[in-house]
C-alpha positions in Angstrom: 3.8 -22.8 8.6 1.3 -20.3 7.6 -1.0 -19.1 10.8 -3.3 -18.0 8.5 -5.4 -19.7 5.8 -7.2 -17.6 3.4 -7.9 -17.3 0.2 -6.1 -14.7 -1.7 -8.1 -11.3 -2.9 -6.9 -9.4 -6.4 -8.6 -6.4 -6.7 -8.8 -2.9 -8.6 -10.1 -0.6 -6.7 -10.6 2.6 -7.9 -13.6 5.8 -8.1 -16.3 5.6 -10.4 -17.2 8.7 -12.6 -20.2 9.1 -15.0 -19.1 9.5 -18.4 -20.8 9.4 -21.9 -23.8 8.2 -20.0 -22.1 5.6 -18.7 -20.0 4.6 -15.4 -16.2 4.0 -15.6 -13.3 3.4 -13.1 -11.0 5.6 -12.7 -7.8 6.2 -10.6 -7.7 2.4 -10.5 -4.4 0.8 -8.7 -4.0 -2.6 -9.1 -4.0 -4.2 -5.4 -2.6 -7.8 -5.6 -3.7 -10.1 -2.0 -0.1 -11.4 -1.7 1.4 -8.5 -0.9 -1.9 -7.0 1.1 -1.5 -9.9 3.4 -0.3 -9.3 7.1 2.7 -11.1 8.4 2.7 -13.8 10.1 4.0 -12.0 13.1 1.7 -9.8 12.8 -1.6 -12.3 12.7 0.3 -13.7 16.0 0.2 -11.1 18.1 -3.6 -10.3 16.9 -4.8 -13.6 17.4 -6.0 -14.9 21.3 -3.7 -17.7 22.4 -6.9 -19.9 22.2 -7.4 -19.5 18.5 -3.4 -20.4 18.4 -4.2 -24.2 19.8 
């Protein structure tokens, strides 16, 4: 069982630079949620034993 339900997040994240009078992204890493997520574990020993009822 998942502790934590939450949706997903995809991003690029990147810098944005001025160029031909407009804005672009550059240095722009794809960051996929799956593997951004904490562990379970991890959430576990975060969480207060309340919020684990």
């Amino acid at each position: 069982m998942t502790v934590l339900f939450a949706c997903l997040v995809e991003a690029y994240v990147g810098k944005l630079y001025p160029r031909g009078g407009k804005v672009t992204l550059v240095q722009w890493p794809y960051a996929d949620g799956k593997n951004e997520q904490a562990s379970d574990a991890c959430l576990k020993a975060c969480r207060p034993a309340q919020a684990m009822k």
